[in-house]
N, CA, C and O of each residue as an XYZ file, in Angstrom:
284
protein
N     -11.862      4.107    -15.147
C     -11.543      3.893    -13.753
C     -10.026      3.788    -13.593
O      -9.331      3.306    -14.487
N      -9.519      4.246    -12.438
C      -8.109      4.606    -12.166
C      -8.545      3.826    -10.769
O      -9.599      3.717    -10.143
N      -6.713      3.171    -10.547
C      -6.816      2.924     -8.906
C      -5.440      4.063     -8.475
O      -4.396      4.263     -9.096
N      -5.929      4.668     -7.183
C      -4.790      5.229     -6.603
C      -4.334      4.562     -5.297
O      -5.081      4.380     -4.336
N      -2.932      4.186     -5.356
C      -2.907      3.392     -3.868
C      -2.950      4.661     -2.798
O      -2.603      5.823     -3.011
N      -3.563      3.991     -1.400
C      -3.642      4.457     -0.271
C      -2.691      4.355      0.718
O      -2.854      4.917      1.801
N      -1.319      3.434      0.362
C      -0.207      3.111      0.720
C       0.246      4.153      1.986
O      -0.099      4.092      3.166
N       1.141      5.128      1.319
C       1.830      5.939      1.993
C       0.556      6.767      3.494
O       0.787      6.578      4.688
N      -0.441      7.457      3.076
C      -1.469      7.761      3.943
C      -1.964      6.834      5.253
O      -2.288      7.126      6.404
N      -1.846      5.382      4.397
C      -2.197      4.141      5.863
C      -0.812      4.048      6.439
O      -0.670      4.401      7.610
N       0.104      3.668      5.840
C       1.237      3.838      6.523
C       1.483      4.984      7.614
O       2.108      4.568      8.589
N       1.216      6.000      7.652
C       1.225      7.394      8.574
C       0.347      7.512      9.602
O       0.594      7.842     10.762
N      -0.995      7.139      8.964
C      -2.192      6.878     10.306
C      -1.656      5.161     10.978
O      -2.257      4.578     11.880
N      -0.784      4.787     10.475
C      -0.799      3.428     11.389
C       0.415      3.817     12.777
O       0.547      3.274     13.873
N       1.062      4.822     12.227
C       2.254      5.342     13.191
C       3.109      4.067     13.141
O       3.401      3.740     14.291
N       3.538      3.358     12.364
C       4.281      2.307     12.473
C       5.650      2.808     11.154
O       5.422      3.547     10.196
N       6.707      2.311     11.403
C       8.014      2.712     10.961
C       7.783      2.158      9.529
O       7.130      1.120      9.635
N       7.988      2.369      8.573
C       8.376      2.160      6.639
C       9.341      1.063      7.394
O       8.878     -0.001      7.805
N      10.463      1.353      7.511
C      11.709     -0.098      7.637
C      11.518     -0.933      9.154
O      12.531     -1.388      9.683
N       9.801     -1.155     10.003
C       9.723     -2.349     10.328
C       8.694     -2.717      9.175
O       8.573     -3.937      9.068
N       7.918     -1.980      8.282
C       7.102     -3.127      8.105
C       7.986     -3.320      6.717
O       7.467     -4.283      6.153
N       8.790     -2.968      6.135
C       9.432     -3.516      4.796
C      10.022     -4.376      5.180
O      10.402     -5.106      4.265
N      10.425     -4.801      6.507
C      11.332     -5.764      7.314
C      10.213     -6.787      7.016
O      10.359     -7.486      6.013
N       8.989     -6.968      7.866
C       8.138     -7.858      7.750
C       7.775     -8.257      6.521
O       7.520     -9.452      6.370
N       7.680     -7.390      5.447
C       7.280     -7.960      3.835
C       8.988     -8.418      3.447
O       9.182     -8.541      2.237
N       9.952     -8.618      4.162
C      11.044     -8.865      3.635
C      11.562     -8.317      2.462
O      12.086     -8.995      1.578
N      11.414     -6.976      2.430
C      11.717     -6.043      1.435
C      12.552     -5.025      1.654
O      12.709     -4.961      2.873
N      13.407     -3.878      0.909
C      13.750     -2.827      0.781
C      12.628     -1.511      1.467
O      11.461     -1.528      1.075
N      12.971     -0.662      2.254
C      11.847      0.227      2.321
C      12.002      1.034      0.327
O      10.901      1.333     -0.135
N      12.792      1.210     -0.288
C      13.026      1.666     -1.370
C      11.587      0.964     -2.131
O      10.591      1.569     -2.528
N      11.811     -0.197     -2.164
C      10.903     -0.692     -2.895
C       9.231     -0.649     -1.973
O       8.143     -0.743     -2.540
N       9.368     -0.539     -0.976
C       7.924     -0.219     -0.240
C       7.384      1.201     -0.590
O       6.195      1.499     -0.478
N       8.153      1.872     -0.932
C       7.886      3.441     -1.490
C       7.867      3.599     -2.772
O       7.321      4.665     -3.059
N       8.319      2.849     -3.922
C       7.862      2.592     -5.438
C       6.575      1.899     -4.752
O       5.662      2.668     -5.053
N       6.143      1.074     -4.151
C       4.776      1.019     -4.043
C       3.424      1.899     -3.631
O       2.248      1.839     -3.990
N       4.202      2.792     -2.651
C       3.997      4.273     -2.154
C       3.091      5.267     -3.798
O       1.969      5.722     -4.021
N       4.721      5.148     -4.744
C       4.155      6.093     -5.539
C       3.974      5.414     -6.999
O       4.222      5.862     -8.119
N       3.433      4.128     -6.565
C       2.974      3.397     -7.782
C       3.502      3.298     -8.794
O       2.974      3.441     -9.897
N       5.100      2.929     -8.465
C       5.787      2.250     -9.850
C       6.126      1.391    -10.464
O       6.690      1.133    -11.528
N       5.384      0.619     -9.021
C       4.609     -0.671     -9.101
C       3.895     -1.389     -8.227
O       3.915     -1.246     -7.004
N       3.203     -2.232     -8.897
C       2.097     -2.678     -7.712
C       2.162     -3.741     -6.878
O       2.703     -4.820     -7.120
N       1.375     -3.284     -5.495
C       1.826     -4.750     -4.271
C       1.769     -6.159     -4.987
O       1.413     -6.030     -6.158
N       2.009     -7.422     -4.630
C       1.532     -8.508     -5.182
C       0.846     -8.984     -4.322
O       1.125     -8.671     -3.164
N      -0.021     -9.687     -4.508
C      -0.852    -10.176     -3.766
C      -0.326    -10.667     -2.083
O      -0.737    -10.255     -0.998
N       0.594    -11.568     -2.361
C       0.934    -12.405     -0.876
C       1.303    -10.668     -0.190
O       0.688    -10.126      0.729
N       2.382    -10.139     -0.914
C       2.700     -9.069     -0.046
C       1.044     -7.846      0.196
O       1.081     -7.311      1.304
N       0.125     -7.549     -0.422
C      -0.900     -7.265      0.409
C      -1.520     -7.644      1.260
O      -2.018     -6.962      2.156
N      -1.589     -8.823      1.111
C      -2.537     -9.331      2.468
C      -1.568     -9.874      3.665
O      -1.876    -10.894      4.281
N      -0.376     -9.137      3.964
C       0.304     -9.187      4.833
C       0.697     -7.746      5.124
O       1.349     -7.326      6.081
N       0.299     -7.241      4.357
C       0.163     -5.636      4.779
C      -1.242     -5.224      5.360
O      -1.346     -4.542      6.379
N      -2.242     -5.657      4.683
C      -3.514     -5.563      5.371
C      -3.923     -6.132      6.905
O      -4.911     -5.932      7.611
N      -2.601     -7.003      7.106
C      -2.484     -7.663      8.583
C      -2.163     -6.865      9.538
O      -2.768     -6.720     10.600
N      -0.588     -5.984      8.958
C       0.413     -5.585      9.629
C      -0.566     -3.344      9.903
O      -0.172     -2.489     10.696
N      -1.728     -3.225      8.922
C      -1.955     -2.139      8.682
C      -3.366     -2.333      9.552
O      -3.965     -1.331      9.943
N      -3.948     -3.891      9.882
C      -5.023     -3.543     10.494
C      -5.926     -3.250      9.815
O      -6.844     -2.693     10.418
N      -6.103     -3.452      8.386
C      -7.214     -3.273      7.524
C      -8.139     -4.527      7.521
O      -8.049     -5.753      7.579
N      -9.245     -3.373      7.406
C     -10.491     -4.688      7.031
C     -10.192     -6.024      5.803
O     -10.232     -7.254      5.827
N      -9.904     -5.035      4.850
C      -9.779     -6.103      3.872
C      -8.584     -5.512      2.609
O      -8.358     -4.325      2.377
N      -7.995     -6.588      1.979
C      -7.162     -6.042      1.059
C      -7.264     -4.472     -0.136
O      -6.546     -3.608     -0.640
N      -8.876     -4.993     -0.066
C      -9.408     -3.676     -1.607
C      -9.041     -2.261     -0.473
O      -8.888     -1.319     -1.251
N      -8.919     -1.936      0.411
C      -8.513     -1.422      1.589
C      -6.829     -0.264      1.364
O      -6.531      0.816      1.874
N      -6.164     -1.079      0.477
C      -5.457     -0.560      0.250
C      -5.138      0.233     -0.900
O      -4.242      1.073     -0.983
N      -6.075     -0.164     -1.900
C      -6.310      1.438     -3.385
C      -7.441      1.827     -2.983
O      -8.191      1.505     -2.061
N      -7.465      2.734     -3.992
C      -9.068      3.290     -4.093
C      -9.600      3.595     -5.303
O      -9.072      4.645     -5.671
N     -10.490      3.151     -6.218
C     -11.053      3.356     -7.346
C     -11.432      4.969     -7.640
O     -12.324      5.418     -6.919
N     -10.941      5.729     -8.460
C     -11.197      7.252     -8.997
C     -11.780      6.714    -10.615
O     -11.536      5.604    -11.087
N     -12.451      7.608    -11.174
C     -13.279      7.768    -12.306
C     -12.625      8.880    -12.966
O     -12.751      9.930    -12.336
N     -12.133      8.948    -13.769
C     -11.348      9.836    -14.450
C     -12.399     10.501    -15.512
O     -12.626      9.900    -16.563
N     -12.914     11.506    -15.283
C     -13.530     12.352    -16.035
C     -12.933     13.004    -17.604
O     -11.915     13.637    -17.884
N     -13.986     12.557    -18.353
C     -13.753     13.253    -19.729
C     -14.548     14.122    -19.958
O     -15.661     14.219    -19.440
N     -13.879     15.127    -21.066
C     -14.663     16.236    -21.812
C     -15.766     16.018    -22.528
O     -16.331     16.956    -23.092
């Protein structure tokens, strides 16, 4: 099992700006976009203040579990 974040995609359907909500996580948008392309991962407090600011049901909301197929 692999997680891929859903980051950048909710960010776009939310129509809301990268540098207000990196403002609200009191962050860099730089570093909101290493989260984007997973070079590292949200921490907790900062997800569930993204799941606020994104309108998600619930935190798991923001990856998504893939199954990585073998030969």
């Amino acid at each position: 099992m692999k997680l891929r974040c859903r980051l950048e995609e909710l960010i776009k359907e939310s129509g809301l700006r990268k540098d207000f909500i990196a403002n609200k996580l009191g962050m860099s948008t730089r570093q909101l976009r290493y989260y984007e392309l997973q070079k590292s991962y949200i921490p907790m407090d900062k997800a569930f203040i993204l799941k606020d600011i994104l309108r998600l049901e619930k935190v798991d909301d923001l990856y998504e579990r893939t199954v990585e197929e073998t030969d």
